[in-house]
VOVO-80940 format. One record per atom (N, C-alpha, C): residue in one letter; y, x, z. Coordinates in steps of 0.05 Angstrom, whole numbers, plus 5000, padded with zeros to 4 digits. Layout:
BEGIN
AYXZ ...
***
This chain:
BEGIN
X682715525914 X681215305925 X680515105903 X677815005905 X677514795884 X679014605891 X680014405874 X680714185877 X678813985864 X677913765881 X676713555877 X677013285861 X680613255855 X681512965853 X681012975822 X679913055802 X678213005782 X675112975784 X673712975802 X671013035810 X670712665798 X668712685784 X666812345773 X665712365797 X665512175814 X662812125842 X662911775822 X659611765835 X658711445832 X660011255863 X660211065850 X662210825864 X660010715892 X659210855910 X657010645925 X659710525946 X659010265933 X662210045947 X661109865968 X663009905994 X662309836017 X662409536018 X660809446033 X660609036033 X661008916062 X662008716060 X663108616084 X661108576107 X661908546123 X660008496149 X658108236156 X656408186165 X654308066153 X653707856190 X654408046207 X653507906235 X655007626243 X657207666228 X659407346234 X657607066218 X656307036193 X654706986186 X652406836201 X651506926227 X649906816247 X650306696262 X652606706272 X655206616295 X655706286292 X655406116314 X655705856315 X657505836326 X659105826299 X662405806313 X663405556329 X661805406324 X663305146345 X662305166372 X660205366372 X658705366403 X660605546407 X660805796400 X663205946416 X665705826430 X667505686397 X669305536416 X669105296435 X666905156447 X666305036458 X666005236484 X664205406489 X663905676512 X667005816519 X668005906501 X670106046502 X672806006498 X673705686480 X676005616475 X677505786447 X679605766445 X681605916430 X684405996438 X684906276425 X684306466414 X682206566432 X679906746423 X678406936435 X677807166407 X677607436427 X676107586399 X673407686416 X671607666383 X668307716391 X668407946383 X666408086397 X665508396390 X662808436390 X661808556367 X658208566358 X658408856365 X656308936390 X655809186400 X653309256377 X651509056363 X650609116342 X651409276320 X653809156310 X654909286293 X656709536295 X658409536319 X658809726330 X656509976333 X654309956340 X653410186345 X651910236326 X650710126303 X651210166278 X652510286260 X654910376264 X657610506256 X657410746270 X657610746293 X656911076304 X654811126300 X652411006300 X650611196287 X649911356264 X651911216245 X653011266210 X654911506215 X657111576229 X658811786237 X657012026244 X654611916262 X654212076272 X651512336261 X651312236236 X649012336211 X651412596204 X654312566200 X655712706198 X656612916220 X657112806236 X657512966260 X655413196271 X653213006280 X650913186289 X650713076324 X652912996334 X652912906351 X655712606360 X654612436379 X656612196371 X659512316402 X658312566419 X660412606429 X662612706409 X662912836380 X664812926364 X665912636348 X665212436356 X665412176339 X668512166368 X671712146356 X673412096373 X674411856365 X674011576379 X674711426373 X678111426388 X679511306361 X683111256363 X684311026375 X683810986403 X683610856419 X687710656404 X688710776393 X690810676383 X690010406361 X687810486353 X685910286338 X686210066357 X684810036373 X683609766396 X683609886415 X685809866442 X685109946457 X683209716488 X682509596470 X680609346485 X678309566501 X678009486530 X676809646542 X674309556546 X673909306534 X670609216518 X669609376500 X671109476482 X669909676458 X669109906475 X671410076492 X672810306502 X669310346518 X669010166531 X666910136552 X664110226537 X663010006522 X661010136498 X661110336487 X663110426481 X663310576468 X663610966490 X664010926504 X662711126523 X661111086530 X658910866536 X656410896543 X654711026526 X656111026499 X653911066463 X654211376472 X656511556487 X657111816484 X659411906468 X660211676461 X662811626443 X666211796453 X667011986448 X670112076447 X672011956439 X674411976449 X677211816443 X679412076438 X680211946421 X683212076413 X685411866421 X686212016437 X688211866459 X692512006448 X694111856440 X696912016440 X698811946463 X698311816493 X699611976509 X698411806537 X699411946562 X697611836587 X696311586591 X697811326582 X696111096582 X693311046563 X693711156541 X690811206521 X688711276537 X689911546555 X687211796565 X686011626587 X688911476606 X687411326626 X685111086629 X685710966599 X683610696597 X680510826582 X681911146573 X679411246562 X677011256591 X678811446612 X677211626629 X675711376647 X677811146658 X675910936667 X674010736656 X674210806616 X672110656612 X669210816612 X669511096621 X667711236627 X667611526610 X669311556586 X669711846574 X671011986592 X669412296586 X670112496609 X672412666593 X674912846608 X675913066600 X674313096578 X672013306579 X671413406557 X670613266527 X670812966522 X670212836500 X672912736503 X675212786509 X678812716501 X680312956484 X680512786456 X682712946451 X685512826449 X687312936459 X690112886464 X692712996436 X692412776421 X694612916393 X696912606382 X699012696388 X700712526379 X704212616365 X705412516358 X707412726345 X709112856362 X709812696388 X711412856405 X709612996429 X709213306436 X707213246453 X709313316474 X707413236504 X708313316525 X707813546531 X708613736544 X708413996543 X707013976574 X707613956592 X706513916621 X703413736621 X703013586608 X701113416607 X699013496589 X700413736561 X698613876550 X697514026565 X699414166589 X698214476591 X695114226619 X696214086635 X694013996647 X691613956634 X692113776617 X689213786592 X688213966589 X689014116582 X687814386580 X686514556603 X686714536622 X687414636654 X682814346652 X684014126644 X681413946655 X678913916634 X680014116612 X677714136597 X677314016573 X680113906572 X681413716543 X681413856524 X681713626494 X681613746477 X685613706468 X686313896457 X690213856457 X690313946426 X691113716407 X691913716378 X694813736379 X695614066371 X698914066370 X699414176341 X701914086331 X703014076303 X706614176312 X706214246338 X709614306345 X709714616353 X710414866339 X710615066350 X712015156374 X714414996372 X715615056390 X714215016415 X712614696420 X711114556439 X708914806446 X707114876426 X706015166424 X706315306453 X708415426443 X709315636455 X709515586491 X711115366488 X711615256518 X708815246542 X707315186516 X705015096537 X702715276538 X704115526523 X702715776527 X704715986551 X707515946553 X708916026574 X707915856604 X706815646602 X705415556633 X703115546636 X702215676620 X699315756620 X699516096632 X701016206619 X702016476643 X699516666628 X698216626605 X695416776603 X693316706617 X693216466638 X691116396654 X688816326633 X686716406632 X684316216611 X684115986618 X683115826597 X682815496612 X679215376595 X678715136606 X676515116608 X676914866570 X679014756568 X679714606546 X679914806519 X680814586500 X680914706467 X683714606462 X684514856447 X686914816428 X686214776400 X687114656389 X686514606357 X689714526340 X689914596324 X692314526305 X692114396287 X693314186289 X693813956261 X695214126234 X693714136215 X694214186198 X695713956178 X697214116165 X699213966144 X697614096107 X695414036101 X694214166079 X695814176054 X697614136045 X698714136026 X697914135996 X695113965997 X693413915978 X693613615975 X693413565944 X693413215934 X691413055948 X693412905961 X691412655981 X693112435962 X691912305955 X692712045938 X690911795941 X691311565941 X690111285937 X689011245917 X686611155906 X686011025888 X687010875870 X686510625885 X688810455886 X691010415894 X693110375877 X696710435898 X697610065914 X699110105930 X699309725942 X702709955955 X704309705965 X706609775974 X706709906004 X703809876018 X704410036041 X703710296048 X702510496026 X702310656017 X703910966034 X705710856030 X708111066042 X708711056073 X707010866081 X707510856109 X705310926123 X701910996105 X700511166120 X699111326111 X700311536090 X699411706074 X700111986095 X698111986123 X700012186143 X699212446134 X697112486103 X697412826097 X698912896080 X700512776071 X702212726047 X704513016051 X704713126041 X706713336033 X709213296049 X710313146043 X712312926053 X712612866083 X709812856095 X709612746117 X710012896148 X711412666166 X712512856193 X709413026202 X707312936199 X705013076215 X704113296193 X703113486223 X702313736217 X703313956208 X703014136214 X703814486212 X703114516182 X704914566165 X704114656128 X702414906138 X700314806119 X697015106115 X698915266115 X701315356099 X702515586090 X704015716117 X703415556136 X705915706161 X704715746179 X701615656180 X700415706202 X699615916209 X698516106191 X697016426194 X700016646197 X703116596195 X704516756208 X705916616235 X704316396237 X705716346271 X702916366288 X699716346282 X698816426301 X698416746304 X698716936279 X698117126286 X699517266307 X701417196324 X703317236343 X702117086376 X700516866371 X699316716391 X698416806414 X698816826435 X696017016451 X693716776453 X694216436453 X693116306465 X691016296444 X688316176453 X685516236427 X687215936417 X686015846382 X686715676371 X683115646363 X682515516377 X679615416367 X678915226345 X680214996343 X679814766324 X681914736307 X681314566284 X683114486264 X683714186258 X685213986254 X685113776243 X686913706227 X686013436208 X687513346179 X686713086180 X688812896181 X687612616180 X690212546148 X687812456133 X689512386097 X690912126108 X690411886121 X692011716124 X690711446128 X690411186124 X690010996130 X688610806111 X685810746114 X685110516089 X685210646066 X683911016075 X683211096045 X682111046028 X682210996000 X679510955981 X678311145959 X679611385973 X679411605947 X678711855964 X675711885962 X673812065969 X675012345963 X676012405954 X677412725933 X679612775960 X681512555972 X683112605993 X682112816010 X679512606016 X677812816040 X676113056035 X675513136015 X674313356000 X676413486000 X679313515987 X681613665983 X681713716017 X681413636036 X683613556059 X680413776069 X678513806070 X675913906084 X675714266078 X675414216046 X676314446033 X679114696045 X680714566046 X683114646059 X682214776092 X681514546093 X681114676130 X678814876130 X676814956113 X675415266110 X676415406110 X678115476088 X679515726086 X681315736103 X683415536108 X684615606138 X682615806152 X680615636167 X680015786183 X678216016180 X677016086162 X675816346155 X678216536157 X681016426147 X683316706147 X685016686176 X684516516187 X685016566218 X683816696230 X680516736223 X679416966240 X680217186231 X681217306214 X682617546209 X685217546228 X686217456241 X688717506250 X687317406287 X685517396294 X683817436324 X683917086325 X683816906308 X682016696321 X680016506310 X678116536334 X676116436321 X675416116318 X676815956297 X675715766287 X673815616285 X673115446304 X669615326293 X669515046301 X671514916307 X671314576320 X674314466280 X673014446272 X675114276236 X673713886241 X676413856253 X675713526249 X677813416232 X675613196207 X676813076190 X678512926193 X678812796214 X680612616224 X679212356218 X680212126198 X679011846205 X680111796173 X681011566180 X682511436149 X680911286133 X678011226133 X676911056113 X676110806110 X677510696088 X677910396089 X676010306090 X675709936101 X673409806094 X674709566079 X673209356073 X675309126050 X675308906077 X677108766068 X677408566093 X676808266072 X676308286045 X675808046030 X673408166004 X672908045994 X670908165973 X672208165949 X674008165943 X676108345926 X676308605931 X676308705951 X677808985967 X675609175955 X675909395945 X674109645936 X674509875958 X671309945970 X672110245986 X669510305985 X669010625981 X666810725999 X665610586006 X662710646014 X661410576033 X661810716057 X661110756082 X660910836113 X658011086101 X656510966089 X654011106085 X654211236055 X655911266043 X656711406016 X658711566025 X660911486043 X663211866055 X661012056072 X658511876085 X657112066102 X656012326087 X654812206068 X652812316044 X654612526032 X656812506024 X658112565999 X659612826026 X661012746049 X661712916068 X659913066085 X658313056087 X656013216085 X655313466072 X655213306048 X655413706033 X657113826030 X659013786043 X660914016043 X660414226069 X658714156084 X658514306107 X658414496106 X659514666115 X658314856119 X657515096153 X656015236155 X654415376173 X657515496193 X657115456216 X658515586240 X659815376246 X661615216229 X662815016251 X660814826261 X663814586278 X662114396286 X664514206277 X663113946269 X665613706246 X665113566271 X668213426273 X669213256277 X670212966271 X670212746275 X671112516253 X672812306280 X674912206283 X677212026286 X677111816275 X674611596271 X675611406248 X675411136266 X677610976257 X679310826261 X678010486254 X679110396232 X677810266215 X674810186212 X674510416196 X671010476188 X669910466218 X670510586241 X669210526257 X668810206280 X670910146286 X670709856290 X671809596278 X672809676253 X674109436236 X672409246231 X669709286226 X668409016219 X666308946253 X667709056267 X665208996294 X666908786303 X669208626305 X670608436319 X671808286302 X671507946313 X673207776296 X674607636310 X676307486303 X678907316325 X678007036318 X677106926333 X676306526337 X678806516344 X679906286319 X681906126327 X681505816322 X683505596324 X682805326317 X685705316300 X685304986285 X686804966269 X688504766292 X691504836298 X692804616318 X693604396303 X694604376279 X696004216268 X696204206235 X696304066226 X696404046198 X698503956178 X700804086162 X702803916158 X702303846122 X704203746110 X703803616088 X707103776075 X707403876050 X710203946046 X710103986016 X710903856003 X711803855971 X708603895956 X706203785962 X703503835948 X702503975963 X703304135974 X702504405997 X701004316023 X698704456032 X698004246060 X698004526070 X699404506094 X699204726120 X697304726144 X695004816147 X694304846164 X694505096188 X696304986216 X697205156229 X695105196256 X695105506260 X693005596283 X694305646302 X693205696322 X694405846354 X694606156362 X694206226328 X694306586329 X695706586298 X698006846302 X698406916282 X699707286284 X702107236276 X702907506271 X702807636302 X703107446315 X702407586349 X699707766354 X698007646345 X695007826343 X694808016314 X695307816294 X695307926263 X697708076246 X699008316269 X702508316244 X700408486227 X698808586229 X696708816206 X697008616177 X695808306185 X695608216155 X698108066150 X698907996170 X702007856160 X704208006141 X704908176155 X706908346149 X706308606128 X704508706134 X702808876105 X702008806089 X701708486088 X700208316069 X697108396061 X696108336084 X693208516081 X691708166094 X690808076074 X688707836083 X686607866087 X685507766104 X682707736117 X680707456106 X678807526110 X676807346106 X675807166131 X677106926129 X676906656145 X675006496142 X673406486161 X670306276161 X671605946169 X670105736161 X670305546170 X668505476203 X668905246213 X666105266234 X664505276224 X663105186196 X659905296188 X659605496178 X660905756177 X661405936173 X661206036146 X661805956130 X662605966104 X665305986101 X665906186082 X668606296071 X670306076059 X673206106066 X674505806060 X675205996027 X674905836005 X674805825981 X677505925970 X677606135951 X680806205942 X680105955908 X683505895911 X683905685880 X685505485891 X685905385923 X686905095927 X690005225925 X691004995941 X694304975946 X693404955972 X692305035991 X691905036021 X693005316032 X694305256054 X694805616067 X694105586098 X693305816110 X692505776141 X695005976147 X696605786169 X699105976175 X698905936209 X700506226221 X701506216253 X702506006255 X703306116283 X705005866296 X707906006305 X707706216293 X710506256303 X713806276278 X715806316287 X718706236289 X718706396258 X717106456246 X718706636220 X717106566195 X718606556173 X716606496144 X714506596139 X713906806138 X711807046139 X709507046152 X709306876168 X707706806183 X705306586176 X703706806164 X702106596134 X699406836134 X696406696147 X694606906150 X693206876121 X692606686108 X691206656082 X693206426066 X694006486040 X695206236019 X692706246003 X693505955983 X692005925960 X689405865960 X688705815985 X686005705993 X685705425992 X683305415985 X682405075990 X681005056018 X682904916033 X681704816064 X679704626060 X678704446044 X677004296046 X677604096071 X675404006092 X674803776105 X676503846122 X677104126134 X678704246157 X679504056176 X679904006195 X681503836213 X682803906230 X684403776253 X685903866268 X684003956294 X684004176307 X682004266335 X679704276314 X678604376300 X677004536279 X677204896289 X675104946296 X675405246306 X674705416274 X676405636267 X675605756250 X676206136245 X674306256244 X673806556245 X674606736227 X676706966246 X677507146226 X676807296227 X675307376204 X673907696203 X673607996201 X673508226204 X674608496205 X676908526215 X677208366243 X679408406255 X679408656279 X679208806280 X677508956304 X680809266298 X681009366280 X682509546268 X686009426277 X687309576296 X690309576287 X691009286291 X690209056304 X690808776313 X691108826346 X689808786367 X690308826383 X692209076396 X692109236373 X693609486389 X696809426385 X697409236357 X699909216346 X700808946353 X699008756381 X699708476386 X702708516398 X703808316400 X705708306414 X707008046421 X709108016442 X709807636454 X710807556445 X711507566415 X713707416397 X713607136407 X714906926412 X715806696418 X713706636441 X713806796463 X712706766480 X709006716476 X707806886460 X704306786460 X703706996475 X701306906485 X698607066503 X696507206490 X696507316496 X693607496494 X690507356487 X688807366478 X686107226473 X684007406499 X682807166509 X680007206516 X677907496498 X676107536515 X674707706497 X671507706513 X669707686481 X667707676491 X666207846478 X664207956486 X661808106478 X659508066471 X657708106451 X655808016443 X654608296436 X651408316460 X649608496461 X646908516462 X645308576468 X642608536464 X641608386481 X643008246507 X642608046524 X645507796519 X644707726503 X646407566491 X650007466491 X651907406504 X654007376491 X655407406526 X658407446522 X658607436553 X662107506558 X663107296560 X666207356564 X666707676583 X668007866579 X668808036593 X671308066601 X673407886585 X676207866597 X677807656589 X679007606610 X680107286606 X683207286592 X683407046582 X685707086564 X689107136573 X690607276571 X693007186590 X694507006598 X694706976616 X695706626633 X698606666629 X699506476645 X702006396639 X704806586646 X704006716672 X705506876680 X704907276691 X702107196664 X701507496661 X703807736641 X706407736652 X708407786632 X709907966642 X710408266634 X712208496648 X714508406650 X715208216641 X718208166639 X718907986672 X716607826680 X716607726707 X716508006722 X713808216716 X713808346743 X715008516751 X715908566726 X717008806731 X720608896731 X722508626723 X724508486728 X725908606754 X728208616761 X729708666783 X731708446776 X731108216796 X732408086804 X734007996830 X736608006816 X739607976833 X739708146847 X739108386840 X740308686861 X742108806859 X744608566865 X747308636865 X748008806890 X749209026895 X748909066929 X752109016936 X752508716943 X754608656950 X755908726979 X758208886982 X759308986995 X763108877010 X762708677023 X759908657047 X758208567040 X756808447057 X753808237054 X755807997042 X753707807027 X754807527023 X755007367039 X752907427059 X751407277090 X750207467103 X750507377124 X749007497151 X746307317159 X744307217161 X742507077174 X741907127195 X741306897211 X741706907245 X738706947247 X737507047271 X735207047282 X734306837288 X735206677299 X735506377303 X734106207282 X736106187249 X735106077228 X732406257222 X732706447230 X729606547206 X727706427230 X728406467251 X725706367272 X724805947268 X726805837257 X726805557247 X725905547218 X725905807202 X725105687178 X722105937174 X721206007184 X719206327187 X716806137190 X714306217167 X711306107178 X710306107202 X710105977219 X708706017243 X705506227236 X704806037218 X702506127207 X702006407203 X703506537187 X704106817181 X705507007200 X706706897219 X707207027242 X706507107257 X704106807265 X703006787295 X699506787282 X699406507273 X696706397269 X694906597260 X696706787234 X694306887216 X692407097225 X693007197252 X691907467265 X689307307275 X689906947275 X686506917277 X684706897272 X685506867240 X682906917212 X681307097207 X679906957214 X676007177213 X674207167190 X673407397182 X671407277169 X669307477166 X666607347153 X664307527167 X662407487137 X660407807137 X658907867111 X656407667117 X655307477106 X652907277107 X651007497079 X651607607062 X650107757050 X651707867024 X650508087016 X651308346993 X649108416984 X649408336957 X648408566929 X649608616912 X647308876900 X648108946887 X647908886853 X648708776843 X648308716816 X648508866784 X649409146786 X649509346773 X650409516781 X650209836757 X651110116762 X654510056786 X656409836782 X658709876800 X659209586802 X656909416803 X658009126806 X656108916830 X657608766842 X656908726870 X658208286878 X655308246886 X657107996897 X655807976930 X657207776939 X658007796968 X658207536973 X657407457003 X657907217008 X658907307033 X662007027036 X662507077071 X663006767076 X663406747101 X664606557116 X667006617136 X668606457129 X671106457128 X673206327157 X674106287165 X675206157193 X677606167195 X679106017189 X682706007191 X683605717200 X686605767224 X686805637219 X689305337200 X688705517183 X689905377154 X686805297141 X686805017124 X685004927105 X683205157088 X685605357069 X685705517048 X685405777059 X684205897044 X684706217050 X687906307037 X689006447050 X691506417043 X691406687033 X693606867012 X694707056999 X694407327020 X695807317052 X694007487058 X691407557075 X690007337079 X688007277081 X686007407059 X686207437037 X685007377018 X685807767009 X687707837012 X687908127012 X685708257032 X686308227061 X683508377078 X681208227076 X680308067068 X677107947052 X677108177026 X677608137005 X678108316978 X677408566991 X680108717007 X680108957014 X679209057027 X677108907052 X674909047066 X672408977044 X672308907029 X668908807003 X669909156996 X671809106982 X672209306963 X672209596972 X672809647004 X672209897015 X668509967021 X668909747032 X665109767032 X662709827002 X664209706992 X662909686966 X662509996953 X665210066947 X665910296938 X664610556965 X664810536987 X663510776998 X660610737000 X659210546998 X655610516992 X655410626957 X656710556946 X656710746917 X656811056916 X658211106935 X658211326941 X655911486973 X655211366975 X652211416995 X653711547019 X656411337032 X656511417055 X654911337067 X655011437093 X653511227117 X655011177137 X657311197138 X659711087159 X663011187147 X665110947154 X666910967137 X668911257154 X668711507149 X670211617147 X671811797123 X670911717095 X672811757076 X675311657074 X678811727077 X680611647074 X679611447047 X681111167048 X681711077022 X684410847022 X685710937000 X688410837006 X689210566979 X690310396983 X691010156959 X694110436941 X693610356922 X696110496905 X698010216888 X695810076887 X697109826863 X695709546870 X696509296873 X695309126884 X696508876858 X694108726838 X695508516835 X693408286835 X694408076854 X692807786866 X694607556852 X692507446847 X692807156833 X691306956847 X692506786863 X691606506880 X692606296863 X691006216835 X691505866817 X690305746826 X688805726851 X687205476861 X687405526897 X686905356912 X685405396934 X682905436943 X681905646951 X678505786969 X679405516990 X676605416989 X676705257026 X675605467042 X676105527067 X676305587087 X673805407102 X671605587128 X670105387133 X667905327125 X668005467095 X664905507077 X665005727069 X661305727062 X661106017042 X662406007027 X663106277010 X665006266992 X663906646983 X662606576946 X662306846942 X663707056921 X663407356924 X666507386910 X663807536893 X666307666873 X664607926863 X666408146856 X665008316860 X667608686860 X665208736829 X667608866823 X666409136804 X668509306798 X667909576788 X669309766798 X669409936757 X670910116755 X671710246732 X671510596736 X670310686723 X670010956725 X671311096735 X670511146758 X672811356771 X674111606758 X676911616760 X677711876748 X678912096765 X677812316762 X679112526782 X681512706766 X683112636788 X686812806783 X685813136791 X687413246775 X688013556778 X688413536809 X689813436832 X690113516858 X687513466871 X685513386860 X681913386876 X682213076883 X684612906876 X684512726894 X682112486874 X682412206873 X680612066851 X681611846854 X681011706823 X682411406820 X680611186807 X680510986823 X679010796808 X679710536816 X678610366796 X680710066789 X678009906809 X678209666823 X676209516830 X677309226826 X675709126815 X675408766802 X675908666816 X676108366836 X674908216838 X676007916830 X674007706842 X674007516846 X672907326863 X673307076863 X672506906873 X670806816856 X667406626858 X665806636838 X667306346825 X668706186838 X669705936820 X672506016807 X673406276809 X675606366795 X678606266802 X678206136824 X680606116846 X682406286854 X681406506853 X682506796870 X681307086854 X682907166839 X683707426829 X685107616833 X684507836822 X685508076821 X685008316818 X686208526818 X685108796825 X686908946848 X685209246846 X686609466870 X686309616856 X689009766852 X688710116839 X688610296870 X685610416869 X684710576900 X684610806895 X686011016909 X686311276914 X683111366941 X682311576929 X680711706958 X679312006942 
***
């Protein structure tokens, strides 16, 4: 096999993103507040269209939903025709309801499930396994049945994948590396499938993370030919070789990589006739489409040093905190804050480290000053987490009909640790207390007992407002002031049956449809007594192996009083 990692190529070096640049950042945070992250479907689809010069088609473009799994991207990004590489049930699920089907999922992670592979497979999935043993298993419940999905094997190429440039985190995503837990060694693969009965159709090799050395992926491409040319000697036929992802973009104009449009070019000619390429990219694909609006909360003063502290840090950002990977920070006039000062823009949280840019000159900066971080889109949201109790950011979208919140930020008691908690389920033996019928009939809502069976309410009008989105007006009649919690469940839950069977072109409700998951948020009071209009929208329905189907439905109240969703079975 040739080896590449001496090959001279010319340097066409990738340049930072250009759409943040247009962005009136004080109007945003004025519209939207802080934290929020923005997403340019511009630039985004820009980027698949670059993949997809390589591909041939943007359904082989598998976006690594481990990347971002923000279901604003997830969403666009199946409408483009876009695939996800998903590593275990919750991935596949936010894939299938943001609208990717079975057949644009592939399923590859280091531990696989064996039961959940062989279903994948069974729905037309794509299943990346690197575990023989796993193999085997999920060729013993497969029984020899044919299935309508692809098997493919992660290869372990055992060819020089190296960095360009070396930095200290190197070793933590070099995943073709000799060394490394992923993938089957080239050398073991042609005497464990020749034993296979199951077909092994595809191949994959991902070199690792924030590559900058083109020769990785040439060595790593190269490799997977001859694999598979000498697998067809032993009965399988080879023709789906995906590169996997891995290529860096700069997050500062210091940073050296490729261009997006120089790996196309250069990966390109290696093609060759019968397969079909695949690409997984990560980074390169939505790293420069999203940035994080934050504000500056506070400003401190310490030995010459001036601190200016934000409302986002290693909670959204451990990528640049902790890897020491800095980003490029706009001011509100969107200009780059200057490297040379004694200025640093740091979190807000409990630990030293917690430092998004040093050595900057803040200039005029002030306190409640909104200011933009850029190429945040890659490995931030997926790696957030509630260190000293922070929330989640807002998210908005910006598309060819101009800008438009799609999800609201997390509130106060949006927190698994409340809901999901078992509290005081001691089962004390005896009881601690007995309660009399008596007391509960003196301390029991009348309301909810008696009253509420006389709350009415009635459709004044329905439309439709998109492919699954719907507002409604009713009038309401209780008698309590408020629409109350369950009041506000059969309003929601008769919209949302109606809604959902006119989508589906009943003409009278005899489709079973059942609630599976219910979560309502009442932060305000609905008056009662007036119109009052909601809006439903609904998430791609996904159909389960038992014929049965699942889909998520929105709603709200239009003054945002009354939220929630329904996970609906039918």
């Amino acid at each position: 096999m040739e080896n590449f990692t001496n090959t001279k190529v010319r340097q066409n070096q990738a340049i930072l993103e250009t759409w943040t640049s247009k962005l009136n950042i004080r109007d945003y945070y004025i519209n939207y507040g802080s934290p929020t992250w923005i997403v340019s479907k511009k630039q985004l689809t820009h980027n698949v269209e670059q993949f997809a010069r390589f591909t041939e088609s943007k359904g082989n473009i598998l976006f690594p939903v481990k990347t971002n799994p923000s279901l604003v991207l997830l969403e666009v990004l199946a409408q483009m025709g876009v695939g996800a590489d998903c590593a275990n049930r919750q991935e596949i699920d936010l894939a299938l309801f943001a609208g990717i089907p079975y057949e644009r999922i592939a399923y590859n992670c280091p531990v696989q499930e064996v039961c959940l592979s062989t279903n994948l497979l069974k729905q037309g999935a794509i299943v990346v396994m690197d575990d023989p043993a796993a193999i085997l298993k999920v060729q013993d419940r497969l029984k020899g049945r044919s299935f309508p999905g692809q098997l493919w094997i992660r290869v372990n190429p055992g060819v020089e994948i190296r960095y360009e440039q070396t930095n200290d985190n190197q070793e933590l995503m070099s995943h073709a590396a000799t060394s490394s837990k992923f993938g089957i060694p080239a050398e073991d693969i042609l005497p464990f499938v020749k034993n296979l009965k199951m077909p092994v159709t595809g191949l994959h090799v991902h070199v690792g993370t924030q590559m900058d050395n083109l020769t990785s992926f040439r060595n790593s491409m190269e490799a997977m030919h001859e694999l598979a040319r000498a697998m067809k000697g032993v009965g399988h036929e080879v023709v789906h070789l995906d590169v996997g992802g891995g290529l860096g973009i700069p997050f500062t104009e210091e940073d050296e990589f490729p261009s997006l449009d120089y790996w196309v070019s250069e990966m390109s000619e290696m093609k060759e006739e019968n397969f079909r390429y695949y690409v997984e990219p990560g980074h390169a694909l939505c790293g420069n489409t999203v940035a994080l609006l934050t504000k500056v909360e506070t400003i401190k003063h310490s030995r010459n040093k001036r601190w200016l502290v934000t409302d986002v840090g290693t909670d959204q950002l451990a990528k640049v905190t902790l890897l020491r990977w800095p980003h490029r920070i706009l001011n509100p006039d969107g200009q780059p804050l200057p490297k040379g000062g004694n200025d640093a823009i740091a979190g807000p949280l409990c630990f030293a480290g917690d430092i998004l840019l040093d050595k900057i000159d803040a200039g005029n900066l002030q306190v409640d000053d909104p200011i933009l971080i850029t190429h945040a889109g890659a490995y931030t949201f997926s790696l957030s987490n509630r260190f000293n109790g922070r929330l989640g950011p807002s998210w908005v979208l910006i598309d060819e009909n101009g800008h438009e919140k799609r999800m609201n930020k997390e509130g106060r008691y949006d927190n698994p640790n409340l809901t999901n908690y078992f509290w005081d389920l001691r089962q004390e033996k005896p009881a601690v207390e007995t309660i009399s019928k008596e007391r509960i009939e003196k301390l029991s809502s009348i309301y909810l007992t008696k009253l509420a069976e006389e709350d009415k309410f009635e459709y004044l009008q329905m439309e439709r407002t998109g492919e699954r989105s719907f507002a409604i007006d009713v009038m309401t009649e209780s008698r309590v002031s408020f629409i109350s919690m369950p009041f506000a469940i059969r309003i929601f839950g008769d919209a949302v049956i109606v809604t959902l069977l006119h989508m589906m072109n009943s003409e009278k409700k005899e489709l079973p449809i059942w609630g599976r998951k219910l979560n309502l948020d009442c932060f305000g009071q609905v008056k009662t007594g007036v119109p009052v209009r909601i809006r439903v929208s609904f998430s791609n329905p996904v159909k389960e192996l038992n014929g049965t189907n699942t889909i998520v439905a929105r709603f709200e109240t239009e003054c945002w009083d009354c939220s929630g969703n329904f996970l609906l079975k039918f």
